[in-house]
C-alpha positions as CSV (number, residue, x, y, z in Angstrom):
1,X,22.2,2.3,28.1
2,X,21.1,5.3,26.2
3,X,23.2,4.8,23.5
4,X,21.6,1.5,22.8
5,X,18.1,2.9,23.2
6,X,18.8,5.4,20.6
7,X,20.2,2.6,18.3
8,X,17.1,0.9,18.5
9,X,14.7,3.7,17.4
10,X,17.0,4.5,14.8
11,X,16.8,1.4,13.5
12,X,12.9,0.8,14.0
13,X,13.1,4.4,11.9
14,X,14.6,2.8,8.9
15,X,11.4,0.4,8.3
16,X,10.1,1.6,4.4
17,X,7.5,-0.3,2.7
18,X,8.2,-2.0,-0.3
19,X,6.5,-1.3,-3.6
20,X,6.0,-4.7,-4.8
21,X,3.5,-4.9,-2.2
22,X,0.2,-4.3,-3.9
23,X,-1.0,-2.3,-1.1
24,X,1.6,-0.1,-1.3
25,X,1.6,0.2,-5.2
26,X,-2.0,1.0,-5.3
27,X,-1.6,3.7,-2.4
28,X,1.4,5.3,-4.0
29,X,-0.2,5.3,-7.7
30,X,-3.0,7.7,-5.8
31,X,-0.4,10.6,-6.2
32,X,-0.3,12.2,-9.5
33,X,2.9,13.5,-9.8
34,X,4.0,9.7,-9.6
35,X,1.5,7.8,-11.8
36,X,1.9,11.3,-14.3
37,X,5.9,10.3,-14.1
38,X,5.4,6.1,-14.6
39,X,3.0,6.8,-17.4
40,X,5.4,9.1,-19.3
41,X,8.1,6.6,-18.5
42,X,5.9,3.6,-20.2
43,X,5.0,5.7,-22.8
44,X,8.4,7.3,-23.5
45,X,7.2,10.9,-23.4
46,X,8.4,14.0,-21.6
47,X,6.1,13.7,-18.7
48,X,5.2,17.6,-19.5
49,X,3.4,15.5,-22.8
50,X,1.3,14.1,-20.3
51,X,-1.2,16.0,-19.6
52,X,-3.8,14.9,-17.0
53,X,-3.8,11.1,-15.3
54,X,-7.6,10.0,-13.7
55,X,-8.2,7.3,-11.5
56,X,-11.0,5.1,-12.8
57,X,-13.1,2.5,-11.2
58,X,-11.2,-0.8,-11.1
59,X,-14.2,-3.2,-11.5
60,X,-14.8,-4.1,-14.6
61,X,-18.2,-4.6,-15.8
62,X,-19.9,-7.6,-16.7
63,X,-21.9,-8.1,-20.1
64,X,-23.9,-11.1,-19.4
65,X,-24.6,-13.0,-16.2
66,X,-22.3,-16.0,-16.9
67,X,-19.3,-13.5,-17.6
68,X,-16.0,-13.2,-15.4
69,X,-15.7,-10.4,-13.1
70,X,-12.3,-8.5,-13.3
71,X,-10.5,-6.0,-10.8
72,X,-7.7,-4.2,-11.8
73,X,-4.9,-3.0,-9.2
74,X,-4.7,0.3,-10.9
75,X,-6.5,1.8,-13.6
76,X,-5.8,5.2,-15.3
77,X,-7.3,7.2,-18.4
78,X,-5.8,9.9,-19.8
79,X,-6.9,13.4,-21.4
80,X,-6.6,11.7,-24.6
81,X,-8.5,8.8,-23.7
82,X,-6.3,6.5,-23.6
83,X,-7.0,3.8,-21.0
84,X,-3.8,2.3,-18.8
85,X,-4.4,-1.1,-16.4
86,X,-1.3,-1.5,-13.9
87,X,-0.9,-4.6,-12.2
88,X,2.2,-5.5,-9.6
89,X,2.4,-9.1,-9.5
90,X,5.1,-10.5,-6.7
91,X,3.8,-14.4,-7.0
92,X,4.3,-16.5,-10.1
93,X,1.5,-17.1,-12.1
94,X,1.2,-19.6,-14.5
95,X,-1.8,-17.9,-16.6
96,X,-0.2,-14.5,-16.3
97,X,-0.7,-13.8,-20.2
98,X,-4.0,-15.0,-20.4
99,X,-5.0,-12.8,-17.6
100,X,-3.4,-10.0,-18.7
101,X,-4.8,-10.5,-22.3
102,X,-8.5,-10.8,-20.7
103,X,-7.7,-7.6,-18.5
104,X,-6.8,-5.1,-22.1
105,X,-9.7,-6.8,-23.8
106,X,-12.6,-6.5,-21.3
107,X,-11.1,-2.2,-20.9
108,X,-11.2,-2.2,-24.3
109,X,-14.6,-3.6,-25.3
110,X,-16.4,-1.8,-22.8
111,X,-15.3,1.3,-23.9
112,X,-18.6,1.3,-26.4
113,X,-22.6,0.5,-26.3
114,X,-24.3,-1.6,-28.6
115,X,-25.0,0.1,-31.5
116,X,-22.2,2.8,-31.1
117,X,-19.5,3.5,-34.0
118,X,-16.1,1.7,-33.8
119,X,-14.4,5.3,-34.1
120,X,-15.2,5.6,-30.5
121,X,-12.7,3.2,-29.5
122,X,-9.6,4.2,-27.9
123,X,-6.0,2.7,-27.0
124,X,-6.1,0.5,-24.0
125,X,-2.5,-0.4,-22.7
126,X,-1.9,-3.0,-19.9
127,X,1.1,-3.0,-17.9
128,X,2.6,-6.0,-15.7
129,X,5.2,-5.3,-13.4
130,X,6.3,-8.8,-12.5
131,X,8.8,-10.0,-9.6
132,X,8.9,-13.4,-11.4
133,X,10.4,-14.2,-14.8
134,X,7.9,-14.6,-17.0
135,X,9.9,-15.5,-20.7
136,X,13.3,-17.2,-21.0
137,X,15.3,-14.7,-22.2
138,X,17.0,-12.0,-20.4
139,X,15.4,-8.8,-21.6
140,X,13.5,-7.3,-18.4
141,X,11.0,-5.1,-20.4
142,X,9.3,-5.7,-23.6
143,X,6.0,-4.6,-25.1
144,X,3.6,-6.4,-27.2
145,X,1.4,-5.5,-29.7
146,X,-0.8,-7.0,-32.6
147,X,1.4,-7.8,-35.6
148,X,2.0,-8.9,-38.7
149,X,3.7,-12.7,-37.8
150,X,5.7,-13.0,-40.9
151,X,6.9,-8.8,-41.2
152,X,6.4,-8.0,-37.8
153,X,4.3,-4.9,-39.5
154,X,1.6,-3.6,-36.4
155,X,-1.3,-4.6,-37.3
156,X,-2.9,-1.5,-34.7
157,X,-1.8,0.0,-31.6
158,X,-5.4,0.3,-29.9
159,X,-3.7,-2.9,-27.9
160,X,-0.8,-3.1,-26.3
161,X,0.8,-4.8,-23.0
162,X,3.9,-4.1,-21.5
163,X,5.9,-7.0,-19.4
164,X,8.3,-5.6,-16.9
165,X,10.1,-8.2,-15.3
166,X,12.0,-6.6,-12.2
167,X,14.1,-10.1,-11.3
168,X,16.1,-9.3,-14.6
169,X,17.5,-5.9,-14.3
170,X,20.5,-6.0,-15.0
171,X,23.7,-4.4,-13.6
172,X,23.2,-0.5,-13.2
173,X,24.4,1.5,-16.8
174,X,25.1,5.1,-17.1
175,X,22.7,6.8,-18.9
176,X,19.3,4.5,-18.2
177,X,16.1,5.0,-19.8
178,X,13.2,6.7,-17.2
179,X,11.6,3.5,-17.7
180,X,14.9,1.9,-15.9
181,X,15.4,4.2,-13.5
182,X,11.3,3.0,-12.6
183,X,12.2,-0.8,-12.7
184,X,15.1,0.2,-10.6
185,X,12.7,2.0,-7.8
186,X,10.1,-0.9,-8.3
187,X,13.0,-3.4,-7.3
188,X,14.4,-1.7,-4.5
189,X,14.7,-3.3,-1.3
190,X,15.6,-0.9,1.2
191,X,15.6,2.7,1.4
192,X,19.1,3.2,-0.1
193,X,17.7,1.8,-3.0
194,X,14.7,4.2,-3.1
195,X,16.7,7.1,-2.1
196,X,19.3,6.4,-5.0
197,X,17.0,6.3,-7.8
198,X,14.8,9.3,-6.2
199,X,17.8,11.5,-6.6
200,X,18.0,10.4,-10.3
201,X,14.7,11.9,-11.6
202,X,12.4,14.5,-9.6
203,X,9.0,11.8,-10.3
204,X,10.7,9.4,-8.7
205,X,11.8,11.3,-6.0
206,X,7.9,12.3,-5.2
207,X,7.4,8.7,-5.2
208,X,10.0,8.0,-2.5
209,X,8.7,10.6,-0.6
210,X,5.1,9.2,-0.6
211,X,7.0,5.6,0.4
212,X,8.3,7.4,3.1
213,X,5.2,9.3,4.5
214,X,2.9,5.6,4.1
215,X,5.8,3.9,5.6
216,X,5.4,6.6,8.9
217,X,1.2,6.4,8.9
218,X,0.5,3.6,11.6
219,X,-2.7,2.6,9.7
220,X,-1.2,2.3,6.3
221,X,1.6,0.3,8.2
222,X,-0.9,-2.1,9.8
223,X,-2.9,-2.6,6.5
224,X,0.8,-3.1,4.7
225,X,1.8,-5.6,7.3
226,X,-1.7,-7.5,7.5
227,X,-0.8,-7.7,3.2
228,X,2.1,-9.5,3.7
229,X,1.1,-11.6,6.3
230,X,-1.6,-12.9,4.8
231,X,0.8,-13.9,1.7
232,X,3.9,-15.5,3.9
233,X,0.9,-17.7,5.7
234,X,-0.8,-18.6,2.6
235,X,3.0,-19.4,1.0
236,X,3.9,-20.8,4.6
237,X,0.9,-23.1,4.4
238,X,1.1,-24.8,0.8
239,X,4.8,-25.7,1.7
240,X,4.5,-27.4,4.4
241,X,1.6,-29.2,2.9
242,X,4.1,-30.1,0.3
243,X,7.1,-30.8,2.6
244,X,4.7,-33.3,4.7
245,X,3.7,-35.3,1.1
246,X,-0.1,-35.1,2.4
247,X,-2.4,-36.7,0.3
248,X,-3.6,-34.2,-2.1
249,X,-2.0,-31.4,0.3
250,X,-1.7,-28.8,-2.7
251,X,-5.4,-29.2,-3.0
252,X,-6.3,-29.1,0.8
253,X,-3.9,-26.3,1.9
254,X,-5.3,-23.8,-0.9
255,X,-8.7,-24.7,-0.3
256,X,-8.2,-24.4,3.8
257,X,-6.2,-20.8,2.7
258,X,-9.0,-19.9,0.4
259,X,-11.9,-20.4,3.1
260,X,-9.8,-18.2,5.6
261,X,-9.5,-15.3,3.3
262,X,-13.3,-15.4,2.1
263,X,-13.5,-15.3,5.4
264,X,-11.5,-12.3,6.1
265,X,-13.6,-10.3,3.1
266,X,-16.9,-11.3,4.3
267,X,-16.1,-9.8,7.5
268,X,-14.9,-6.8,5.9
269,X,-18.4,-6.3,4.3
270,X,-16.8,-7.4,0.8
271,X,-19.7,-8.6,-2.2
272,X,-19.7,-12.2,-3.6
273,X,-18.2,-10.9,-7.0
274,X,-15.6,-8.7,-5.7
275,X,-14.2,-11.7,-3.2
276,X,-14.0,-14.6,-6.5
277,X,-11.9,-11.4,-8.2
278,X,-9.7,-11.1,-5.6
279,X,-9.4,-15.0,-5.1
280,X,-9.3,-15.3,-8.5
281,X,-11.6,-18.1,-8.3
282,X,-14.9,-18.5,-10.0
283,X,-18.5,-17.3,-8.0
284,X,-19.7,-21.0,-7.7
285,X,-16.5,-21.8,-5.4
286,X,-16.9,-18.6,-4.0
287,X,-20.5,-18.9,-2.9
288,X,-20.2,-22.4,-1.8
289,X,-17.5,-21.7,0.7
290,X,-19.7,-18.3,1.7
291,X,-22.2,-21.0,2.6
292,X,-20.2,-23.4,4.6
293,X,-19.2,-20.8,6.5
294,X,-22.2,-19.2,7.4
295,X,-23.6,-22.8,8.2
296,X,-21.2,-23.1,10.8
């Protein structure tokens, strides 16, 4: 009898969170011994190149009244003032590149004032670390800059995104980029996984011990699990609108979803633009369901 007790706890012991979780990504990119070793990964730099990494607000501002609100996951400037925006992304999304092109271009224009010099502009990188493939081809990390079409000459490198697309790694290699070992950690799904790449580079092992220490705080547990749940509900809810062949279901299921999580934000004391952001829907939708539901 005791024997199966202690099974049990061992094996409640073994629950890790997972770092494609958003929550999680954002909570573990607070420690700067791990966003100092992901940065110098992207970048391709000793890490000891990397001087200082600062959290910066992740709302960015709007110029006029009409424009779109954004909210970054993650969003990091350098000593050098070079600005990074990291986004995990575990969902397919069909716009992916023309969010993540809006995303390096509102950090980068709002780096200056009117009437202030171009010189003051500096090197805005945005970084998507997908759990979906996003191009056809098998490469599982590529970055993108401004070029020359016809002699592939870079045209600047004030812009640049980088597409890491975990569901392509391929088979481990001897010898992997820092970058790799990352996707590696990224991707794991247990903590075996975590633990083998942690012993592979010492930024990566601070990162599996800040998984491990989130993974033991009941709070950050509850707000993990309240994450996912709200995804497998919302994912659980459009299929079986689906599977059932309701009239317009697609359309009915997201907007039931969407009222229940507006909901959910409103009650958390969330603001009108903040909600659309994370909704990704526009402030008109977002208002008129904020209505509704204090009409009822």
């Amino acid at each position: 009898m005791g024997k199966t007790s202690k099974q049990k706890k061992t094996k409640a012991d073994k629950f890790i969170m997972l770092p494609t979780v958003d929550f999680c990504f954002k909570e573990l990119m607070q420690d700067k011994k791990v966003r100092k070793g992901l940065i110098a990964a992207l970048l391709n730099v000793n890490p000891t190149e990397v001087e200082s990494t600062t959290l910066m607000p992740t709302i960015l501002r709007k110029r006029y009244p009409e424009d779109k609100y954004g909210i970054l996951d993650v969003r990091v400037e350098l000593k050098s003032g070079v600005q990074i925006d990291l986004e995990m992304q575990v969902e397919s999304y069909d716009f992916w590149a023309n969010r993540s092109v809006y995303y390096v271009s509102k950090m980068y224009t709002e780096q200056i004032k009117e009437g202030e010099d171009y010189d003051k502009l500096q090197k805005c990188i945005q970084v998507g670390i997908l759990c979906f493939p996003l191009f056809e081809d098998n490469k599982c990390y590529r970055r993108i800059a401004l070029c020359d079409t016809e002699s592939g000459e870079e045209y600047t490198d004030l812009i640049e995104m980088h597409v890491l697309e975990l569901s392509k790694l391929p088979p481990e290699q001897q010898n992997e980029t820092d970058l790799m070992k990352w996707m590696r950690f990224f991707g794991g799904r247990c903590e075996e996984d975590f633990k083998k790449m942690a012993e592979k580079d010492e930024y990566i092992g601070e990162a599996y011990e800040a998984l491990k220490n989130m993974s033991e705080d009941e709070i950050k547990r509850m707000e993990y699990e309240a994450r996912q749940k709200a995804i497998r509900d919302y994912n659980s809810y459009m299929h079986s609108a689906e599977r059932r062949g309701l009239k317009n279901g697609i359309k009915i299921g997201r907007e039931e979803i969407l009222k229940q999580q507006v909901e959910k934000k409103l009650a958390k004391g969330k603001s009108l633009e903040i909600i659309a952001d994370e909704c990704e829907e526009e402030i008109s939708v977002i208002r008129a369901l904020i209505n509704e539901i204090r009409a009822e």
